[in-house]
Structures are given as structure tokens and as C-alpha cells.
Gaussian input, Z-matrix of N, CA and C with variables (Angstrom, degrees):
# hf/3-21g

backbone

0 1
 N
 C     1     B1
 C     2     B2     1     A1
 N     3     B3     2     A2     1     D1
 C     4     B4     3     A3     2     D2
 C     5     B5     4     A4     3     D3
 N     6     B6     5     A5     4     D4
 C     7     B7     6     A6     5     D5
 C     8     B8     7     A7     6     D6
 N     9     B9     8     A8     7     D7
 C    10    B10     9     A9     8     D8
 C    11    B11    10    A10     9     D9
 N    12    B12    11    A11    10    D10
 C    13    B13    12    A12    11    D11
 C    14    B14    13    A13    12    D12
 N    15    B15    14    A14    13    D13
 C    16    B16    15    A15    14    D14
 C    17    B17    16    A16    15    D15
 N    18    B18    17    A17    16    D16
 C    19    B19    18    A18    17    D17
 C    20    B20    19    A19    18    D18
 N    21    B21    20    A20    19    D19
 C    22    B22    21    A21    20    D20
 C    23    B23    22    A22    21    D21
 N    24    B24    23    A23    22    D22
 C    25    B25    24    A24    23    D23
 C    26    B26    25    A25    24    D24
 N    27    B27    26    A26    25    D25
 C    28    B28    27    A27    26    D26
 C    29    B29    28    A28    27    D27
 N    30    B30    29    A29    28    D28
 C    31    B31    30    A30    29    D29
 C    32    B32    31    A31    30    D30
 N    33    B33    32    A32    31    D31
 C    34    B34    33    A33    32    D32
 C    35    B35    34    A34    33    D33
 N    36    B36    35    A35    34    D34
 C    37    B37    36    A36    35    D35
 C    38    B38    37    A37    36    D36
 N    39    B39    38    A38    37    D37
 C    40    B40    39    A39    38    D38
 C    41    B41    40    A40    39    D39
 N    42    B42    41    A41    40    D40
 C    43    B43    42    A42    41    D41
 C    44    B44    43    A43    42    D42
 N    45    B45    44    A44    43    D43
 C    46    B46    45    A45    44    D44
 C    47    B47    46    A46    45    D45
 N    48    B48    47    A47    46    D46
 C    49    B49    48    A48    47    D47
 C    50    B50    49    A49    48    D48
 N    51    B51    50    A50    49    D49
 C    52    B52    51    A51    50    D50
 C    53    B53    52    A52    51    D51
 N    54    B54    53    A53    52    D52
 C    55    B55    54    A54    53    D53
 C    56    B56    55    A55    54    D54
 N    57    B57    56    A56    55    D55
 C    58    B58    57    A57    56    D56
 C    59    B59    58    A58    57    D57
 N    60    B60    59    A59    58    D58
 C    61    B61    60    A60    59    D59
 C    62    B62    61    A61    60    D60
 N    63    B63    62    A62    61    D61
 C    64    B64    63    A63    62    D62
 C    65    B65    64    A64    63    D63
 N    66    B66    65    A65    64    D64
 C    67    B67    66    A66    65    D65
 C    68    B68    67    A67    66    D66
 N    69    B69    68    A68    67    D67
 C    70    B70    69    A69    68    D68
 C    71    B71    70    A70    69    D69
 N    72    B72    71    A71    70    D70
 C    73    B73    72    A72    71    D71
 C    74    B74    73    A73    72    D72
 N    75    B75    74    A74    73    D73
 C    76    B76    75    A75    74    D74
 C    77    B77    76    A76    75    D75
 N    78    B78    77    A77    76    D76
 C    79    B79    78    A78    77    D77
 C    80    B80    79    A79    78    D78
 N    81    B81    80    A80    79    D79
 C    82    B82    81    A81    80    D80
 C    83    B83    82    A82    81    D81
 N    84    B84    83    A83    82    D82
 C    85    B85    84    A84    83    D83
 C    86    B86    85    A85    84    D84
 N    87    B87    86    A86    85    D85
 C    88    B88    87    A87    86    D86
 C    89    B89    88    A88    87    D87
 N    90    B90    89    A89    88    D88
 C    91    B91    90    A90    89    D89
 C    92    B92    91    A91    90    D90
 N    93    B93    92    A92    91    D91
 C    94    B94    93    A93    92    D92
 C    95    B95    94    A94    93    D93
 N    96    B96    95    A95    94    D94
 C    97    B97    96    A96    95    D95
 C    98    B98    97    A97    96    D96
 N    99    B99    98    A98    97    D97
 C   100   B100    99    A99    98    D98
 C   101   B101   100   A100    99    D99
 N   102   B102   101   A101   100   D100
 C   103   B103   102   A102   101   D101
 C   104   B104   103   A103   102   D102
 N   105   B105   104   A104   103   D103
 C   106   B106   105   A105   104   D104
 C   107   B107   106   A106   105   D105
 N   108   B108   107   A107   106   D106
 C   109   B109   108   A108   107   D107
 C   110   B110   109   A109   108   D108
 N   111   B111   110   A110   109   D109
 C   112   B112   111   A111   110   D110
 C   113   B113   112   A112   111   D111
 N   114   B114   113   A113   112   D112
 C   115   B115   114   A114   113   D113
 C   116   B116   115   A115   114   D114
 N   117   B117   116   A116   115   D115
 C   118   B118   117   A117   116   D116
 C   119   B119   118   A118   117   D117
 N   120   B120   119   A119   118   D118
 C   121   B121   120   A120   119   D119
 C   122   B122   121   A121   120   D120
 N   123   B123   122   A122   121   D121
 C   124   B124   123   A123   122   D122
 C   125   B125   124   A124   123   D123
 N   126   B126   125   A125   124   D124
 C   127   B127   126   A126   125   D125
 C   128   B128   127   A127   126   D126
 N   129   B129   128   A128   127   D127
 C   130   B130   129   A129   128   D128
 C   131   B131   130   A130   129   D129
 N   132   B132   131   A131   130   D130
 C   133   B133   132   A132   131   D131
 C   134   B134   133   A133   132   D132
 N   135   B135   134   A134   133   D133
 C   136   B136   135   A135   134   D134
 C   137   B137   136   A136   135   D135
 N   138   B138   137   A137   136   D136
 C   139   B139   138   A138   137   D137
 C   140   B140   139   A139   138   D138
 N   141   B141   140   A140   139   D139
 C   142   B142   141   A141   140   D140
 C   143   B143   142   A142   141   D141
 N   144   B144   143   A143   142   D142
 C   145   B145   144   A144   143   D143
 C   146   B146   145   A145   144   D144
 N   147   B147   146   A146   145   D145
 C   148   B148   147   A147   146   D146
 C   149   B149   148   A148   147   D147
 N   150   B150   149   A149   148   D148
 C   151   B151   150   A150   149   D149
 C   152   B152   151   A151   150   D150
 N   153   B153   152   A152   151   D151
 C   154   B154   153   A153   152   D152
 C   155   B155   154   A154   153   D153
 N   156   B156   155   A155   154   D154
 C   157   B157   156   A156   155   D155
 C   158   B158   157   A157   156   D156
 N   159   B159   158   A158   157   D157
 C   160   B160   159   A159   158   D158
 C   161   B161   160   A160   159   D159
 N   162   B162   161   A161   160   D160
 C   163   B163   162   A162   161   D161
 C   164   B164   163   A163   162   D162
 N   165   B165   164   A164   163   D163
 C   166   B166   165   A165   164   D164
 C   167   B167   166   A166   165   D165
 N   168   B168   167   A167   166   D166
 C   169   B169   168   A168   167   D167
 C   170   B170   169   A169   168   D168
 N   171   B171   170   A170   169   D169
 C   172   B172   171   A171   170   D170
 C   173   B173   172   A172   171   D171
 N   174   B174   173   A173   172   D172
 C   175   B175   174   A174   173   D173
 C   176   B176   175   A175   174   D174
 N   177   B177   176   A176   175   D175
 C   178   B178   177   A177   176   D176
 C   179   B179   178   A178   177   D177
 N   180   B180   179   A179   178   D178
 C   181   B181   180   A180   179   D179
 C   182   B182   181   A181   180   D180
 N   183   B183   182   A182   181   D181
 C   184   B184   183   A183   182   D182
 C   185   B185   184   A184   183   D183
 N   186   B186   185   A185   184   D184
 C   187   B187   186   A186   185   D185
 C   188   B188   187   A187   186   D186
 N   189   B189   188   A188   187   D187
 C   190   B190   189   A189   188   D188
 C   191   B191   190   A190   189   D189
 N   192   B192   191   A191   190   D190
 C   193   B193   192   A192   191   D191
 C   194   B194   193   A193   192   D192
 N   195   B195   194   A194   193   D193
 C   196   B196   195   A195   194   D194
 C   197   B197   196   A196   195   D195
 N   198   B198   197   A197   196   D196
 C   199   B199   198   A198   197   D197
 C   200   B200   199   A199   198   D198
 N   201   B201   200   A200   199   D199
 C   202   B202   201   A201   200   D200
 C   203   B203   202   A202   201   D201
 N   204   B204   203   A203   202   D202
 C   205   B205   204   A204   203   D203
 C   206   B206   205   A205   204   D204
 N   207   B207   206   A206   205   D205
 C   208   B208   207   A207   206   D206
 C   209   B209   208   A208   207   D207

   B1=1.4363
   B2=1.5338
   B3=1.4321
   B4=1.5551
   B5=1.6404
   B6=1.6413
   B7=1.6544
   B8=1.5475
   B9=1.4638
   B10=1.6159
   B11=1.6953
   B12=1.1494
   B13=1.5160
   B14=1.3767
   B15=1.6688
   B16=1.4689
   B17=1.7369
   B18=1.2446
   B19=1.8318
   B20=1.1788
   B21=2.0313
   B22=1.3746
   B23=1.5252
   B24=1.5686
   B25=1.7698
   B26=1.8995
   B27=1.3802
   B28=1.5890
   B29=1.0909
   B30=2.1147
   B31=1.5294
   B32=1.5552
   B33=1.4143
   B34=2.0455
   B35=1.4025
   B36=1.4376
   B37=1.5681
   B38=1.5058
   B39=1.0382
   B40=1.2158
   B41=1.4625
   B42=0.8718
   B43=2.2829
   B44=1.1604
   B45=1.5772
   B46=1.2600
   B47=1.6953
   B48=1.1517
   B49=1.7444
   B50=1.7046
   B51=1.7146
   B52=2.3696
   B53=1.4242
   B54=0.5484
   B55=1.2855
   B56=1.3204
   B57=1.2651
   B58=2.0863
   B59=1.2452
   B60=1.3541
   B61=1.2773
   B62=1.1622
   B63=1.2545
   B64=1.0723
   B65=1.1511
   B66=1.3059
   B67=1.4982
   B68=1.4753
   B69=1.5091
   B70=1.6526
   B71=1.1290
   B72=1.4298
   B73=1.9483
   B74=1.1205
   B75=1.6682
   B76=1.3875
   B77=1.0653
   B78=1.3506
   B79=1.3764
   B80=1.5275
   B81=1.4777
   B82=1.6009
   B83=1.5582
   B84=1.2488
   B85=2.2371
   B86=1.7424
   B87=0.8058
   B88=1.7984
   B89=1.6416
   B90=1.4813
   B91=1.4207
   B92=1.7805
   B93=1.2619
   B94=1.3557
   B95=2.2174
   B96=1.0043
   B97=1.5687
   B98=1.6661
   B99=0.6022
   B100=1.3894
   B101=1.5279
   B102=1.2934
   B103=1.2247
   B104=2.2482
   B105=1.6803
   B106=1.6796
   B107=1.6997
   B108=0.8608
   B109=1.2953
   B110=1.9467
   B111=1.0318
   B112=1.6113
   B113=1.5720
   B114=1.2666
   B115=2.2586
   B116=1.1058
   B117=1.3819
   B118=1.7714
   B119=1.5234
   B120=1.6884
   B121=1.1080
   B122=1.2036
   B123=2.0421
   B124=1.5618
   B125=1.8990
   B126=1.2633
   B127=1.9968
   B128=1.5845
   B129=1.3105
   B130=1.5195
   B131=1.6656
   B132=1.4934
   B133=1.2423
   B134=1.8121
   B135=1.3510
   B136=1.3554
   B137=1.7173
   B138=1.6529
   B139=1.6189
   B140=1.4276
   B141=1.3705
   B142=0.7497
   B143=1.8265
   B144=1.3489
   B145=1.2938
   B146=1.5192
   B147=1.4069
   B148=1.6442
   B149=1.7550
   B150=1.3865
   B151=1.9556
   B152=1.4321
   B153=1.8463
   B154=1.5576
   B155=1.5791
   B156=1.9834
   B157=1.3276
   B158=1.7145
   B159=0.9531
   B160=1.2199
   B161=1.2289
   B162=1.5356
   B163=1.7313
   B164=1.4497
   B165=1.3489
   B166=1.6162
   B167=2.1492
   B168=1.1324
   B169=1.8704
   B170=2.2381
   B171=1.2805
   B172=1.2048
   B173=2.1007
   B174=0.9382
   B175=1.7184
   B176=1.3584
   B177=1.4642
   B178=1.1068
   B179=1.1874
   B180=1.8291
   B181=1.2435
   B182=1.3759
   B183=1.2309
   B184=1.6038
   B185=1.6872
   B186=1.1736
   B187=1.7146
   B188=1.4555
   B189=1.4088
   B190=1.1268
   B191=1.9931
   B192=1.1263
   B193=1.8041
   B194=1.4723
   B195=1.7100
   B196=1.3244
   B197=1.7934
   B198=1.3498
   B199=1.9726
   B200=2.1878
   B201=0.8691
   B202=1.6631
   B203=2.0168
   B204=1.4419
   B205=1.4000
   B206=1.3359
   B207=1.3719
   B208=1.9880
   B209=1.0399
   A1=108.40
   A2=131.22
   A3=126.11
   A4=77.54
   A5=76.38
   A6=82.10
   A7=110.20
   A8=113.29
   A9=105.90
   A10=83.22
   A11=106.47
   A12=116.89
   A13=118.09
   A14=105.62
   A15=120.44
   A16=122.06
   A17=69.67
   A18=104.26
   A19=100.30
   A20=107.53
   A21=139.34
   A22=96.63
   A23=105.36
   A24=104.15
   A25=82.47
   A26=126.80
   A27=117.90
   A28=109.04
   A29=93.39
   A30=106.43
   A31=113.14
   A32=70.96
   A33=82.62
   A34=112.19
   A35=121.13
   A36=119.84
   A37=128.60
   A38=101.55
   A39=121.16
   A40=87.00
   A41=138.62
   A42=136.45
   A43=97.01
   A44=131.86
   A45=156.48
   A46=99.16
   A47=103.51
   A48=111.45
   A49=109.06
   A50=76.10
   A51=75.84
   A52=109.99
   A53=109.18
   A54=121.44
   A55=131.50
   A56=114.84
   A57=118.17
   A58=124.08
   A59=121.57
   A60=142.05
   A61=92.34
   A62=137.20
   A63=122.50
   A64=134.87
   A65=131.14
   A66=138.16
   A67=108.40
   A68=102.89
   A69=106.78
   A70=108.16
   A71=122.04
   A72=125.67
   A73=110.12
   A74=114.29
   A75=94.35
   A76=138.80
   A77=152.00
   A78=145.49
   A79=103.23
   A80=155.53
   A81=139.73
   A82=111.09
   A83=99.12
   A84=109.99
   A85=95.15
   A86=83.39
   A87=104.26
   A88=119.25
   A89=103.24
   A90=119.31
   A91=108.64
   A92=128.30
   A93=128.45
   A94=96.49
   A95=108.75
   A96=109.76
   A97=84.29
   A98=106.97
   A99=105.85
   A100=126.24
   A101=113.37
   A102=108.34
   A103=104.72
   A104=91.68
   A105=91.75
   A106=120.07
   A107=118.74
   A108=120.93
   A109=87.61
   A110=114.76
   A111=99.25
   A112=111.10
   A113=118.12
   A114=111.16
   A115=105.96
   A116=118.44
   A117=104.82
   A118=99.49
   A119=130.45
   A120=124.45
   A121=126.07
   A122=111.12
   A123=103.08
   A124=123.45
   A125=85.71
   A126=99.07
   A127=107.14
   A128=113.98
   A129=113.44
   A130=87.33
   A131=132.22
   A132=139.39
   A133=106.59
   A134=106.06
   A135=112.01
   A136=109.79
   A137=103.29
   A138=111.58
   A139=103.44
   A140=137.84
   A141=150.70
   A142=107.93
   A143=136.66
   A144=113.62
   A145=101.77
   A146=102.34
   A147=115.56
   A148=84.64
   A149=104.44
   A150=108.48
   A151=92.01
   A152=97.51
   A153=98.37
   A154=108.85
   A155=130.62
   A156=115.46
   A157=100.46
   A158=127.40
   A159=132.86
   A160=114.58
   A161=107.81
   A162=113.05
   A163=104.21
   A164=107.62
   A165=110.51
   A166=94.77
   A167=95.89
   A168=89.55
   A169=96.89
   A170=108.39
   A171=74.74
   A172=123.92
   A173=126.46
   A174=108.32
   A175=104.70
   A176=146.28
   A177=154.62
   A178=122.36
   A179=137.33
   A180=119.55
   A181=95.60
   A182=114.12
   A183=128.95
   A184=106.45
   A185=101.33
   A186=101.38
   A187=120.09
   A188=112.56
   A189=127.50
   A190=113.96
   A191=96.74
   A192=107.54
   A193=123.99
   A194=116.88
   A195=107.23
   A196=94.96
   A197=118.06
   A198=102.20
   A199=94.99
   A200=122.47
   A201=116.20
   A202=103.03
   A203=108.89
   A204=104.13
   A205=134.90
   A206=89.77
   A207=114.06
   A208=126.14
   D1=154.95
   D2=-155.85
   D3=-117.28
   D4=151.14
   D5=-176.50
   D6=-105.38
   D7=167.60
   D8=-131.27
   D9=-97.22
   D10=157.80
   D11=163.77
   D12=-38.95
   D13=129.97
   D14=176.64
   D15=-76.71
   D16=-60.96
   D17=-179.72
   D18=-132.35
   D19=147.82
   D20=177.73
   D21=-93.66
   D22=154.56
   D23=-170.08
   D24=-123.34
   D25=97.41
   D26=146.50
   D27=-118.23
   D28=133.14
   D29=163.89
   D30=-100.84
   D31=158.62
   D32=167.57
   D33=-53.65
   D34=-169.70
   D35=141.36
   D36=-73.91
   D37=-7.85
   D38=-153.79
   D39=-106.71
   D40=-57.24
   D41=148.04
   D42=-18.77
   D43=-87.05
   D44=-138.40
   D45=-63.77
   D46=-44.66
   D47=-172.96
   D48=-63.10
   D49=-59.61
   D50=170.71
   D51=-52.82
   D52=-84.95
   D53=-174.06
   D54=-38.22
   D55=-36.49
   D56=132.36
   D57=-42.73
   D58=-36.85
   D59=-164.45
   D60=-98.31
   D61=-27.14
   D62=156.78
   D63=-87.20
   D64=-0.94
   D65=178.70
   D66=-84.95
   D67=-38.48
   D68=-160.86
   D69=-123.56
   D70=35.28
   D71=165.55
   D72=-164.64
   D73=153.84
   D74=-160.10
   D75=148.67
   D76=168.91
   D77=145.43
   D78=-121.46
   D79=61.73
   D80=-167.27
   D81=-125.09
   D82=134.66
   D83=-179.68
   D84=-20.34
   D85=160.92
   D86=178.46
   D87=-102.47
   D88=-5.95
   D89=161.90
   D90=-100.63
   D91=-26.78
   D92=166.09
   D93=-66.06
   D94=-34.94
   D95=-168.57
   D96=-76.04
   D97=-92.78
   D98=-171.45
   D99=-18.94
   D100=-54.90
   D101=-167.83
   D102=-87.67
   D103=-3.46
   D104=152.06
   D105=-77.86
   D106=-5.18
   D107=-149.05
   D108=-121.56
   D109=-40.15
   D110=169.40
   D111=-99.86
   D112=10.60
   D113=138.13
   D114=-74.75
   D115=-37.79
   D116=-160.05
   D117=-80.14
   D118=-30.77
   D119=171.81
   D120=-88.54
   D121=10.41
   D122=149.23
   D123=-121.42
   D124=18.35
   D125=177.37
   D126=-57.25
   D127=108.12
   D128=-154.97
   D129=-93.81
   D130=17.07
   D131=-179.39
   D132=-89.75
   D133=-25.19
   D134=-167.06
   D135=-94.56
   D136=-4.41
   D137=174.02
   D138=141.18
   D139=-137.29
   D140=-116.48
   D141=-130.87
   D142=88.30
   D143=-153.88
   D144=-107.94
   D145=172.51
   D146=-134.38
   D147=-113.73
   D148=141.57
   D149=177.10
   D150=-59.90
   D151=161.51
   D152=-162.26
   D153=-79.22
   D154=-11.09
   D155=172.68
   D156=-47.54
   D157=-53.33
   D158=-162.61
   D159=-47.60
   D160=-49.75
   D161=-175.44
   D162=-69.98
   D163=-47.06
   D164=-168.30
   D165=-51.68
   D166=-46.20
   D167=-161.27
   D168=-74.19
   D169=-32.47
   D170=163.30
   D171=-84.73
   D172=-21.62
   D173=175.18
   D174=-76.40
   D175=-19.55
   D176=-160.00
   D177=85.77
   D178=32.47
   D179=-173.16
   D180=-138.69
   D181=-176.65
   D182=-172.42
   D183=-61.44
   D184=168.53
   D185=161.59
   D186=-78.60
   D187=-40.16
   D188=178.72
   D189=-44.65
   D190=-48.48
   D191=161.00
   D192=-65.40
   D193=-27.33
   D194=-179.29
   D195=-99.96
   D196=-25.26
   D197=168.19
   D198=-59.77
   D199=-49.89
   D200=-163.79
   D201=-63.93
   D202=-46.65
   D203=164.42
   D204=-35.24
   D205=-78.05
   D206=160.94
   D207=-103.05

């Protein structure tokens, strides 16, 4: 059974902007990209967020990395 959410992840816009800005310009590690890219795909400010198989298969990584992320 998955264990239930600890903590909620909302960013500002002002989160959301870096951190776009950081996904898609640039030169940055590919584990800093990544683990921007599963906040922005769990910021429960931006709507509705998705169980983490889901997140993990859209950034491309395990679940095990998006439970340690968020």
C-alpha cells in the first residue's frame, strides 16, 4: 500500500518561473533538471497532481526518486 502524502509541494510563481527557466535554458546536471521537473509536476498550486507512477513515467525516473523529491 503507498504511503499517503506527508507534505503538500506549492510554489509561488515566482518557484514555477525558476524552475521553468530552469528546465529549458541553460547548461544544469540532469539530476538538478530532473528533480525540477518532478516539483513542477507535483505543485498541487498549479491544479490537480497526479500519483507519483505517473510523475515518475512522465520525467522518466523511478518512483522511488519522485517519493525522495517530494
Amino acid at each position: 500500500m503507498p504511503r499517503a502524502k506527508v507534505f503538500t509541494i506549492g510554489l509561488s510563481a515566482a518557484d514555477r518561473e525558476f524552475l521553468v527557466k530552469l528546465t529549458t535554458s541553460g547548461i544544469h546536471p540532469a539530476r538538478m533538471i530532473m528533480r525540477a521537473r518532478v516539483l513542477l509536476e507535483s505543485d498541487e498550486n498549479a491544479g490537480p497532481v497526479a500519483d507519483r507512477a505517473v510523475i515518475a513515467d512522465r520525467v522518466g525516473t523511478s518512483e522511488n526518486t519522485v517519493r525522495a523529491v517530494a
